[in-house]
C-alpha positions in Angstrom: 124.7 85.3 75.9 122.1 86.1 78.4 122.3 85.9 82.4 119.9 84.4 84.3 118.6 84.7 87.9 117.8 81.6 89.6 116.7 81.7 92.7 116.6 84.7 96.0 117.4 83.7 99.6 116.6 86.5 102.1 116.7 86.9 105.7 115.8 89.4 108.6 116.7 90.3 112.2 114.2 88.4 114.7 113.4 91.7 116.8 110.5 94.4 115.4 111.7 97.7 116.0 108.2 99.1 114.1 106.0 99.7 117.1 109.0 100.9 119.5 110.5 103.3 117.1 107.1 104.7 116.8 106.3 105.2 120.5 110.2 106.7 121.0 109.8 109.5 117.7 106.7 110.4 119.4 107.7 111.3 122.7 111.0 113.4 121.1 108.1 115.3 119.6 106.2 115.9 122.9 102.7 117.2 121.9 100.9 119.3 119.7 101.0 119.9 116.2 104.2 117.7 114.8 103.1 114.5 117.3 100.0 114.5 115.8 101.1 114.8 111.9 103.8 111.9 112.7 101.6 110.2 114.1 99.3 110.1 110.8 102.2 109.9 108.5 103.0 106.6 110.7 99.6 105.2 110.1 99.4 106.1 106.5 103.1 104.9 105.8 101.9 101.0 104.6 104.5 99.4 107.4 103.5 96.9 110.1 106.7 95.7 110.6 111.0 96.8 110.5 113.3 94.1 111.7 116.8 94.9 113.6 119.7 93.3 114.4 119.9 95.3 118.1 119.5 93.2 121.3 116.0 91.2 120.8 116.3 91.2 124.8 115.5 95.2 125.2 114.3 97.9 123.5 117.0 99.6 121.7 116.1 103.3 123.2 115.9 102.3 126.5 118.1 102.6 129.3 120.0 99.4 128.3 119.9 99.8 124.6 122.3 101.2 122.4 120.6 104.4 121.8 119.4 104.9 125.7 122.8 105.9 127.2 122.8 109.7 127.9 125.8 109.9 125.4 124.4 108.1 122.3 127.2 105.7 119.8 129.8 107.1 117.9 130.2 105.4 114.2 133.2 103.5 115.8 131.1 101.9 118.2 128.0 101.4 115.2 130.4 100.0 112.9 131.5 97.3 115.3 128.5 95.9 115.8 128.2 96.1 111.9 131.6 93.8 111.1 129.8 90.9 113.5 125.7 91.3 112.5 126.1 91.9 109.0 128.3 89.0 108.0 126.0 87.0 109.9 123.0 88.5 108.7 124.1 87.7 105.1 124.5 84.3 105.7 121.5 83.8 106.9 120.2 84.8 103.1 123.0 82.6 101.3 121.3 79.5 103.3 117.9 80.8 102.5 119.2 80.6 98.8 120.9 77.5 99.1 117.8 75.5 100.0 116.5 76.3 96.6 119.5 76.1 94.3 122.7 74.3 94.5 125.6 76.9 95.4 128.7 74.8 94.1 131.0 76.2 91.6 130.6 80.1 92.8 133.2 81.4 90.4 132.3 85.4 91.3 131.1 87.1 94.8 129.5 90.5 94.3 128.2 92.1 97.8 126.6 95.6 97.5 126.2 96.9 101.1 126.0 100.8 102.4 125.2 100.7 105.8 128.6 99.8 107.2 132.2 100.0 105.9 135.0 97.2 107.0 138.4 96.2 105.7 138.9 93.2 104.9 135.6 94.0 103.6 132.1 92.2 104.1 133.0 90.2 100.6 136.1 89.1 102.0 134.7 88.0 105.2 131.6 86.1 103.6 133.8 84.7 101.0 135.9 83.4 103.9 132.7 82.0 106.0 131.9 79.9 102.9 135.1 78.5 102.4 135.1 80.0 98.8 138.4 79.3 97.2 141.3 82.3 97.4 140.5 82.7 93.1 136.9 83.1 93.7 136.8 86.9 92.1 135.1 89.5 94.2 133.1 92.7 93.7 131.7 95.3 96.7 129.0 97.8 96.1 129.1 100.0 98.3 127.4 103.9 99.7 125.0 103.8 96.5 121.7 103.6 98.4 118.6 102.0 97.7 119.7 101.3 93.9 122.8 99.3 94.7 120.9 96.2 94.0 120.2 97.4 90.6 124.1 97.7 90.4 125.1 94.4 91.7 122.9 92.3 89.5 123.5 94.4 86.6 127.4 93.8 87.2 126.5 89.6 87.7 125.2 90.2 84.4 128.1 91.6 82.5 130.3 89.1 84.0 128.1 85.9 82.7 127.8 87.7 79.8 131.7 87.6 79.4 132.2 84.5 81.2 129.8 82.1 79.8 130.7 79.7 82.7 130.6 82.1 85.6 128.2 81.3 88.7 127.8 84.6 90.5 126.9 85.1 94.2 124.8 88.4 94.4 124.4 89.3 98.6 122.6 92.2 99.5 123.2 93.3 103.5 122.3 96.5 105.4 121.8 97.4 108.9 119.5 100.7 108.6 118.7 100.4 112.4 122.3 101.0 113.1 122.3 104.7 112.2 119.4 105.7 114.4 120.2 109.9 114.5 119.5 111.4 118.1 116.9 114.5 116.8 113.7 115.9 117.0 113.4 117.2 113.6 110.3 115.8 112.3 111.2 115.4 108.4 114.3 112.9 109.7 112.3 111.5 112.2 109.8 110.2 109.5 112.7 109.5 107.2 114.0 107.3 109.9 110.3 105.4 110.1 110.7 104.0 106.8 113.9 102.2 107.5 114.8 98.4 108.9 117.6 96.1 108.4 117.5 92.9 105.8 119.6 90.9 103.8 119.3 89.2 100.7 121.0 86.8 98.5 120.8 85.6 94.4 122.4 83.1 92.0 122.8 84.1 88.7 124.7 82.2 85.7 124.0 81.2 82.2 121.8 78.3 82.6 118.6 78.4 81.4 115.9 79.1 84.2 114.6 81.8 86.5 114.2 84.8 85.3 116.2 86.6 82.1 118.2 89.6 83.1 117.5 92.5 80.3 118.7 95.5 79.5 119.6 97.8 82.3 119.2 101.4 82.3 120.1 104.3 84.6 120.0 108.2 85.0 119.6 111.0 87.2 116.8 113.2 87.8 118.0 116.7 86.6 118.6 119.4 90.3 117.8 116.8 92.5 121.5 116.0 93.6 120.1 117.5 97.0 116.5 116.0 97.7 118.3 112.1 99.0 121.8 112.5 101.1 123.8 109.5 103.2 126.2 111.5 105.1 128.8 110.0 107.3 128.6 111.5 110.4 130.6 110.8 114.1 127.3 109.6 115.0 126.5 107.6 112.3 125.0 108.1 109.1 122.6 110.6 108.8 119.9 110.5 106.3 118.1 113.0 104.9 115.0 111.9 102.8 112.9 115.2 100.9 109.2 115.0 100.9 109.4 116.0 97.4 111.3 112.8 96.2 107.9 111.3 95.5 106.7 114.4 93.2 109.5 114.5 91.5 109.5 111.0 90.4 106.3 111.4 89.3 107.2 114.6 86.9 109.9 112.0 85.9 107.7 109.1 85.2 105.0 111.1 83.5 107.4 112.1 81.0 106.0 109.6 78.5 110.0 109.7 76.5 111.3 108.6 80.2 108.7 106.0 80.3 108.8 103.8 77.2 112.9 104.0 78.2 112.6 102.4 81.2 110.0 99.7 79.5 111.6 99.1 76.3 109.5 100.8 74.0 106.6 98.9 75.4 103.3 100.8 77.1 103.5 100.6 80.9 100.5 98.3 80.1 101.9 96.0 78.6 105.0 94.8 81.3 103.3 92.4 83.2 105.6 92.4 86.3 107.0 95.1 88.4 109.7 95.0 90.9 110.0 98.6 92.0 111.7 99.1 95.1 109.5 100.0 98.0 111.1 102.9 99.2 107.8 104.3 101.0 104.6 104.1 100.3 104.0 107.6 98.7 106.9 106.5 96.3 105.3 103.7 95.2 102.1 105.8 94.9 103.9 108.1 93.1 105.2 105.8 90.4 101.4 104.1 90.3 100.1 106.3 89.4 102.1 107.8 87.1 102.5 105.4 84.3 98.7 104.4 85.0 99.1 100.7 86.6 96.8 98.2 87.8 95.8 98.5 91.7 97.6 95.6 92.1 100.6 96.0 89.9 102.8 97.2 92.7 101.0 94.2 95.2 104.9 92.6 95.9 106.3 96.1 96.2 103.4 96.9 99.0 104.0 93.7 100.4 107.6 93.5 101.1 107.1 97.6 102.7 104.2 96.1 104.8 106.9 93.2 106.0 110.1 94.6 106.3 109.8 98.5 105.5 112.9 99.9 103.7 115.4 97.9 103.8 118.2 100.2 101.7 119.8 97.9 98.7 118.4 94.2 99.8 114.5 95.5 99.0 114.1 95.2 95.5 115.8 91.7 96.0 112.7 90.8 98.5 110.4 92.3 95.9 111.9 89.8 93.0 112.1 87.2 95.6 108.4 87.2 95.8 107.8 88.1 91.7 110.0 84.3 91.7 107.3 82.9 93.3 104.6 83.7 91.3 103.2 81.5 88.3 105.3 82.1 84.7 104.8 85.8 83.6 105.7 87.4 80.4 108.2 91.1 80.6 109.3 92.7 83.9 110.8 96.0 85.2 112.7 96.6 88.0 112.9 100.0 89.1 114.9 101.7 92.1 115.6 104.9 92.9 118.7 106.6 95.4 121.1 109.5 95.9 121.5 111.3 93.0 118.2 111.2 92.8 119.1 108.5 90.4 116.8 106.0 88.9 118.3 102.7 87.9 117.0 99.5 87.0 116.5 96.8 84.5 114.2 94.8 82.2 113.5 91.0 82.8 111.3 88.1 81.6 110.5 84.9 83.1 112.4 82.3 81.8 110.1 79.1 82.2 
């Protein structure tokens, strides 16, 4: 039985945090010899644009925003905001994927979210917005970082593959902007640069069309448990992001072994689309070139960075989204990488 992935909604915040975000991390540095390496890892970093749900009326570091008060947001206060936006936020995506493919008959809900934490949970509450029925079986991903994705389609994918006549509702949602850390440490600052908010939102069943979900695969990059953390803090969540993440995935990736198991056996040559989350854009150099691609085999990758920046579990959704749009193509990878350091993803083919 295969599983098939129809169609991708996806949906932002209306206010770009990019350019103020910059301006604020560069006056906690003051001058001198950090300002001026942030401000060329800023330049360098392949992002125009982050998008978050904070106040689109003021700038959320200034004296009126939620990070300008002299006594900066417990989690309390951050996960408030988080049981109102991101509900909303996600169904902004589900109409996004509705105007492409008929929702009716959603048998399963899986919701993979790590930026907030709610009970009833964000599945419950979304599953209640849509009116889904009380049996509509539900699944929530949560606190697995950038990969959760990887884990909420490969889950969708099981359950048509055991349910023949299951139509599952896959929502991404995260809120990155709500976790803003209050520091002058320049390794979190430009951590923090990479992130924005997004969600996302998929329909996959057993009908014929879209793209075919393959095999998945997973693992974890041997003493590396340390180099990506996403610690709840009373402030927040604090992450902490190693500027050797990207070397070490490419040791990884270079590994030929590691390779041909994340392709199938086939060259990296030969996979004619990849959807490899765009965690930065030294990752995504990283994993260029270590298997060797084309200049322009990680073009929807760059893109969706350029766009949205990281965007947690809901980017390699916006990568697919765009690889959807694209005329038929042959075999695909997606790739993702998160805590761990894991690397998780899964093979895919166009189905037309």
């Amino acid at each position: 039985m295969s599983a098939f992935l129809h169609a991708i909604g996806t949906a932002v915040p209306g206010h770009d945090v990019h350019p103020i975000f910059i301006a604020w991390a560069r006056q906690r540095l003051g001058g001198g010899r950090e300002a001026a390496l942030f401000d060329r890892m800023a330049a360098r970093a392949g992002i125009a644009h982050r998008w978050s749900v904070l106040s689109e009326a003021s700038d959320p570091t200034g004296p009126n925003g939620l990070y300008g008060a002299d006594r900066w947001p417990g989690t309390a206060a951050r996960m408030d905001i988080y049981t109102h936006a991101a509900p909303a936020l996600a169904l902004r995506a589900i109409s996004d994927l509705g105007d492409k493919v008929s929702l009716q008959g959603v048998t399963h809900l899986v919701v993979a979210s790590c930026t907030g934490f709610v009970a009833p949970g964000i599945d419950q509450i979304i599953a209640a917005r849509l009116n889904l029925p009380a049996s509509t079986e539900r699944v929530l991903i949560g606190f697995m970082g950038c990969y959760a994705a990887v884990a909420a389609l490969r889950t969708a994918r099981h359950i048509v593959r055991s349910d023949p006549a299951a139509h599952v509702l896959v929502v991404t949602v995260e809120l990155s902007s709500l976790h803003l850390q209050e520091t002058d440490d320049l390794e979190a600052l430009l951590a923090m640069l990479q992130f924005g908010d997004g969600a996302a939102a998929a329909l996959v069943s057993g009908e014929h069309g879209g793209i075919e979900l393959g095999q998945p695969f997973a693992t974890t990059l041997p003493d590396s448990a340390d180099l990506i953390r996403w610690t709840v803090t009373d402030h927040g969540f604090a992450m902490h992001l190693s500027g050797e993440v990207p070397g070490r995935i490419a040791a990884a990736l270079g590994d030929a072994n590691f390779a041909l198991a994340i392709t199938g056996g086939m060259p990296p040559s030969a996979v004619d689309a990849w959807a490899v989350h765009a965690g930065g854009r030294s990752i995504l150099d990283a994993v260029e070139r270590s298997l060797n691609l084309p200049e322009d085999a990680l073009s929807a990758s760059r893109a969706v960075l350029s766009d949205n920046g990281n965007m947690s579990s809901s980017t390699l959704m916006f990568v697919l989204a765009r690889l959807l749009d694209r005329p038929i193509f042959g075999q695909g990878v997606a790739l993702a990488f998160g805590p761990g350091l894991a690397a998780e993803g899964f093979r895919f083919a166009s189905a037309a």
